[in-house]
Backbone as XML, in Angstrom:
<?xml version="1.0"?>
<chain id="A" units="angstrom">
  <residue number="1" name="UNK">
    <atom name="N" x="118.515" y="49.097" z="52.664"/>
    <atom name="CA" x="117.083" y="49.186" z="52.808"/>
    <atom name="C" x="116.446" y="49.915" z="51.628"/>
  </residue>
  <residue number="2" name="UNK">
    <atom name="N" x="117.139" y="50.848" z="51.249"/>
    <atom name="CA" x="116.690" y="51.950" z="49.846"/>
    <atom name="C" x="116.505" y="51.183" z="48.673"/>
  </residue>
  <residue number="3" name="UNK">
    <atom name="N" x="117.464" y="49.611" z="48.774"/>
    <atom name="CA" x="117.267" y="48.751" z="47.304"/>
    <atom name="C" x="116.115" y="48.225" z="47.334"/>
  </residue>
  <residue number="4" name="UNK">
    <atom name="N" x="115.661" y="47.481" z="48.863"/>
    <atom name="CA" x="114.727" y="47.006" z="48.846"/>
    <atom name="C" x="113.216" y="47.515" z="49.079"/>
  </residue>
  <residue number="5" name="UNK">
    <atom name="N" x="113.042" y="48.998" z="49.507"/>
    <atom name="CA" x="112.032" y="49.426" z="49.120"/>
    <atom name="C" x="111.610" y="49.806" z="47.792"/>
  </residue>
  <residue number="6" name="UNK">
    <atom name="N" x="112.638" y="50.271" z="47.097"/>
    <atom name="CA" x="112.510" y="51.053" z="45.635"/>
    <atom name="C" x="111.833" y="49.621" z="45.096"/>
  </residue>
  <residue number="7" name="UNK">
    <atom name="N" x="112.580" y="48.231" z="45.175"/>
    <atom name="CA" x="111.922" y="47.196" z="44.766"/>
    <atom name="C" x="110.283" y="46.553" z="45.081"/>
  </residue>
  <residue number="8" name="UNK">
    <atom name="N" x="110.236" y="46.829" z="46.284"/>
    <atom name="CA" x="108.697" y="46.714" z="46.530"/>
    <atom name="C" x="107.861" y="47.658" z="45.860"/>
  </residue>
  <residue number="9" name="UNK">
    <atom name="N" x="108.147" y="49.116" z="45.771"/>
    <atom name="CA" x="107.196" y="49.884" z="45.052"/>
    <atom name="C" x="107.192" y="49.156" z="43.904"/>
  </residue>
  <residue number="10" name="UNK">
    <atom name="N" x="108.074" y="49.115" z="42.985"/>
    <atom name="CA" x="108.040" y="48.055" z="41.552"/>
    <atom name="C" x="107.376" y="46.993" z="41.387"/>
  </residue>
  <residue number="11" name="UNK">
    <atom name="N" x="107.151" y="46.530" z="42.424"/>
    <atom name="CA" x="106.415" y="44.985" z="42.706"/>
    <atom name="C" x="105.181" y="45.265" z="43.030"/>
  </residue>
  <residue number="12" name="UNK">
    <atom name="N" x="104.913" y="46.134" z="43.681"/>
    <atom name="CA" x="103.148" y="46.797" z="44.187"/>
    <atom name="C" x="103.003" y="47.423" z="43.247"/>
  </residue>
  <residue number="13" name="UNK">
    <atom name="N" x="103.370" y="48.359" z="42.217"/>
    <atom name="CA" x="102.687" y="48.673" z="41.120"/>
    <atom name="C" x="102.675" y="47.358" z="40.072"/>
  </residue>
  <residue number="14" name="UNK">
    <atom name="N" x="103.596" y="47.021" z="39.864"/>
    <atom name="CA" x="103.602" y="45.726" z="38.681"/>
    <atom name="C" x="102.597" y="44.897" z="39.277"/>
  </residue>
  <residue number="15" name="UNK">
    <atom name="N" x="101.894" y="44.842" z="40.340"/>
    <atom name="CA" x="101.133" y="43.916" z="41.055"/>
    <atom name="C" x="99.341" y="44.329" z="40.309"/>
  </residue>
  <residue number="16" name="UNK">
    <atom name="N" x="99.443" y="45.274" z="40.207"/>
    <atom name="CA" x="98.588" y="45.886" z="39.677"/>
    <atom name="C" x="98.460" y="46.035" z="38.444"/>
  </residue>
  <residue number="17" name="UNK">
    <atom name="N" x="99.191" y="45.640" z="37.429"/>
    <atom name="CA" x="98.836" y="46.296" z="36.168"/>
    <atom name="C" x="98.898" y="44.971" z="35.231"/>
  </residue>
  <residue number="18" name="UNK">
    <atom name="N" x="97.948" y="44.865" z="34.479"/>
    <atom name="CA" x="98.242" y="44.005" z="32.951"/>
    <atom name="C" x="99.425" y="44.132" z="32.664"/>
  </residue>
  <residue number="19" name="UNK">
    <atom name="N" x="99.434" y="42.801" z="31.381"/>
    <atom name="CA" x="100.593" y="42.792" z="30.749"/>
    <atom name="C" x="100.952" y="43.790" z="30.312"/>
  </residue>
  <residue number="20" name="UNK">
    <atom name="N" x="100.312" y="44.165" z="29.415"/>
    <atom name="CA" x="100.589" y="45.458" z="28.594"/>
    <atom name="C" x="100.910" y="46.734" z="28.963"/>
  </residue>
  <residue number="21" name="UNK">
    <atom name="N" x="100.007" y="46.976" z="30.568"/>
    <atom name="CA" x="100.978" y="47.992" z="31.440"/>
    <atom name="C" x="102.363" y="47.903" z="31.399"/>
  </residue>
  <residue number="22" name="UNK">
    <atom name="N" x="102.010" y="46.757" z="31.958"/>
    <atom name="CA" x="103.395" y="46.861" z="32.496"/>
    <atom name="C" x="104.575" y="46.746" z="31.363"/>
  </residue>
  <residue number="23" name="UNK">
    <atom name="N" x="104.703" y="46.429" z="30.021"/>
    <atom name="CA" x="105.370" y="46.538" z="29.007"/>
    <atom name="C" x="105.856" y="47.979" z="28.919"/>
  </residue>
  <residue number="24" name="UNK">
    <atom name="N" x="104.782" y="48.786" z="28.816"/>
    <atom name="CA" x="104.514" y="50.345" z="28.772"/>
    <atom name="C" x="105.519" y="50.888" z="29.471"/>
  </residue>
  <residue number="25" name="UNK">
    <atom name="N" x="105.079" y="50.706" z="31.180"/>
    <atom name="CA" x="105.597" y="51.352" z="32.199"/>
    <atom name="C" x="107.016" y="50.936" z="32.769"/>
  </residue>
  <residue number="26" name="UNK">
    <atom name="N" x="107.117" y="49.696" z="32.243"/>
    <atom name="CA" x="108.549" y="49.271" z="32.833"/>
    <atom name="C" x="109.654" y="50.158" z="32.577"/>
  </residue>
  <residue number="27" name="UNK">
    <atom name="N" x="109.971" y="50.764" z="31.622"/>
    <atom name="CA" x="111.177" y="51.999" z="31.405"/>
    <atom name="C" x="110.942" y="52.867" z="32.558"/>
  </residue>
  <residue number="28" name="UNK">
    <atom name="N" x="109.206" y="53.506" z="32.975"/>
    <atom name="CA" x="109.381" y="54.512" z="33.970"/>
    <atom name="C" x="109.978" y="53.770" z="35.352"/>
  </residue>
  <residue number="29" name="UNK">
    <atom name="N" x="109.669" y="52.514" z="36.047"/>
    <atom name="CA" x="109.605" y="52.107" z="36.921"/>
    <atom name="C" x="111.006" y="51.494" z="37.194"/>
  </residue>
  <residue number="30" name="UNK">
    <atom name="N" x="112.133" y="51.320" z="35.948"/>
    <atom name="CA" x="113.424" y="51.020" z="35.771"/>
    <atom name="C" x="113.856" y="52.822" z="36.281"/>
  </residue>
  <residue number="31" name="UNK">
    <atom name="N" x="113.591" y="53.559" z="35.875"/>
    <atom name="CA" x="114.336" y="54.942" z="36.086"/>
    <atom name="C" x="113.772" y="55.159" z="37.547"/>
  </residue>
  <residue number="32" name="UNK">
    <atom name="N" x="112.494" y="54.563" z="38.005"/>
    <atom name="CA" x="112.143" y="55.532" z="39.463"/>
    <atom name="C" x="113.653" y="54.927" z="40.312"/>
  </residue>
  <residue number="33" name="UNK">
    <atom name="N" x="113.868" y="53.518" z="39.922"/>
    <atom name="CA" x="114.388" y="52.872" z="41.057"/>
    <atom name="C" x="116.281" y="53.459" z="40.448"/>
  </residue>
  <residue number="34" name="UNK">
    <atom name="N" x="116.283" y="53.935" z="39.512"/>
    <atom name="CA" x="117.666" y="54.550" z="39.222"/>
    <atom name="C" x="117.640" y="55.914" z="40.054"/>
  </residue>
  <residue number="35" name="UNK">
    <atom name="N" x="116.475" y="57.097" z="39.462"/>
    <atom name="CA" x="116.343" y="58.293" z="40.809"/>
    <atom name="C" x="116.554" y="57.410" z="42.189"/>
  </residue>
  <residue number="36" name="UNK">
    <atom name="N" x="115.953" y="57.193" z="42.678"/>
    <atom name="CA" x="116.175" y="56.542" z="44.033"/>
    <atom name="C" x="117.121" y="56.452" z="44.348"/>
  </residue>
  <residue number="37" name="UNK">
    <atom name="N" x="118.053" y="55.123" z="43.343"/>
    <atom name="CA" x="119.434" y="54.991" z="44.294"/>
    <atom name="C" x="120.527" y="56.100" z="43.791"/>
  </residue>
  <residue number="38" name="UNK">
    <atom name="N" x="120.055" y="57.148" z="42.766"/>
    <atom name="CA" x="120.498" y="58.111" z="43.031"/>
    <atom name="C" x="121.029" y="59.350" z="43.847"/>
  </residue>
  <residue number="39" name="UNK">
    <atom name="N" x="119.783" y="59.352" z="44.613"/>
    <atom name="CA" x="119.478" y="60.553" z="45.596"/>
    <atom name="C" x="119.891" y="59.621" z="46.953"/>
  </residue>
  <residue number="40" name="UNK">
    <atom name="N" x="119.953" y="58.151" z="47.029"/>
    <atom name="CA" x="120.307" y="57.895" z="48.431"/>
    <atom name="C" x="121.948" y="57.624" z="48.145"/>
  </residue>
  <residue number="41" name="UNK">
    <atom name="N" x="122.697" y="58.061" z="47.352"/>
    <atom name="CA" x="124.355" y="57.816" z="46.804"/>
    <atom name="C" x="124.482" y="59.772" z="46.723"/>
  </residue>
  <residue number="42" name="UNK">
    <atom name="N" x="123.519" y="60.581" z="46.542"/>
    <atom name="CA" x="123.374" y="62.077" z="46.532"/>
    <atom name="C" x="123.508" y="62.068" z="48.296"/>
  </residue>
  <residue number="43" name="UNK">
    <atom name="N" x="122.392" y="61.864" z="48.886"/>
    <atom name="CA" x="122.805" y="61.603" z="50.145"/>
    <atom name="C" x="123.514" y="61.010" z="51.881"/>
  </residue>
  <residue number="44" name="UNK">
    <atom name="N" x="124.421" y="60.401" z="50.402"/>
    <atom name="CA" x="125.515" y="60.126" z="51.419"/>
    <atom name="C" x="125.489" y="58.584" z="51.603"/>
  </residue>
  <residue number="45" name="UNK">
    <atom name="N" x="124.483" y="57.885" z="51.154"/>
    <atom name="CA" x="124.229" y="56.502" z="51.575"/>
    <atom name="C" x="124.900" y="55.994" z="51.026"/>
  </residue>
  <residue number="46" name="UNK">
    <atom name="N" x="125.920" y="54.459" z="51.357"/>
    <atom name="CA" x="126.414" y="53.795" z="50.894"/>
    <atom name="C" x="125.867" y="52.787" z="50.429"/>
  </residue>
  <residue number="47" name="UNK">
    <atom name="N" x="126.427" y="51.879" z="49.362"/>
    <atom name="CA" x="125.510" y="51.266" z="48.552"/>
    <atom name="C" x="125.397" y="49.630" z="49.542"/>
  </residue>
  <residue number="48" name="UNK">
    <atom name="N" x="124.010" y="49.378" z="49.634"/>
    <atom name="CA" x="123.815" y="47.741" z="49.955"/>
    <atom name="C" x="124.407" y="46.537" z="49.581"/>
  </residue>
  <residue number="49" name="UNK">
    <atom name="N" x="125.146" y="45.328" z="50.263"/>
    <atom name="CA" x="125.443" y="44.744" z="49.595"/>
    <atom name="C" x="124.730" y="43.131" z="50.705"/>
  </residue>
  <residue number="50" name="UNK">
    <atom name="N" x="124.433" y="42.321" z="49.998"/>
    <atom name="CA" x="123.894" y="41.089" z="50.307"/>
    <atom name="C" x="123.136" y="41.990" z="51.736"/>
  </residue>
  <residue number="51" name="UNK">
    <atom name="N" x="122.239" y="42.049" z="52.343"/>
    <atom name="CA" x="121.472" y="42.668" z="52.771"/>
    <atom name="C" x="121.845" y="43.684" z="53.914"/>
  </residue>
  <residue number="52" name="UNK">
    <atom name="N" x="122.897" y="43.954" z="53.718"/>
    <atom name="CA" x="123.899" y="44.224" z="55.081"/>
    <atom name="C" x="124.261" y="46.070" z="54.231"/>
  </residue>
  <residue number="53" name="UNK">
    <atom name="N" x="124.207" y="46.857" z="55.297"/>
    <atom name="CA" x="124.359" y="48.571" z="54.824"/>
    <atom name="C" x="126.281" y="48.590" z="55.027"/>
  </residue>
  <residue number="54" name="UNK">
    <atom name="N" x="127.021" y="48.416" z="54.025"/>
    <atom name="CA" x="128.318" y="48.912" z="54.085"/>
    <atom name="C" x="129.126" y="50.148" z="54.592"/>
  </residue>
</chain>
């Protein structure tokens, strides 16, 4: 579930922004979703695979 929210935030901001934003911002919005599945592999979560929690 943690892959696929981190991905919707990415998609609702990219939803929002020009090209050129989003050129800009894509490095930050590549690292939010790296923190993310960071802290849910920090907390114990196992990683998603085909939509199913392992």
């Amino acid at each position: 579930m943690t892959e696929k929210w981190c991905q919707l935030l990415v998609d609702e901001i990219s939803s929002h922004l020009s090209a050129e934003q989003r050129v800009l911002l894509w490095p930050y919005m590549q690292e939010i979703q790296q923190l993310f599945l960071k802290e849910r592999s920090r907390l114990g979560y196992k990683q998603e695979l085909a939509g199913d929690v392992v």
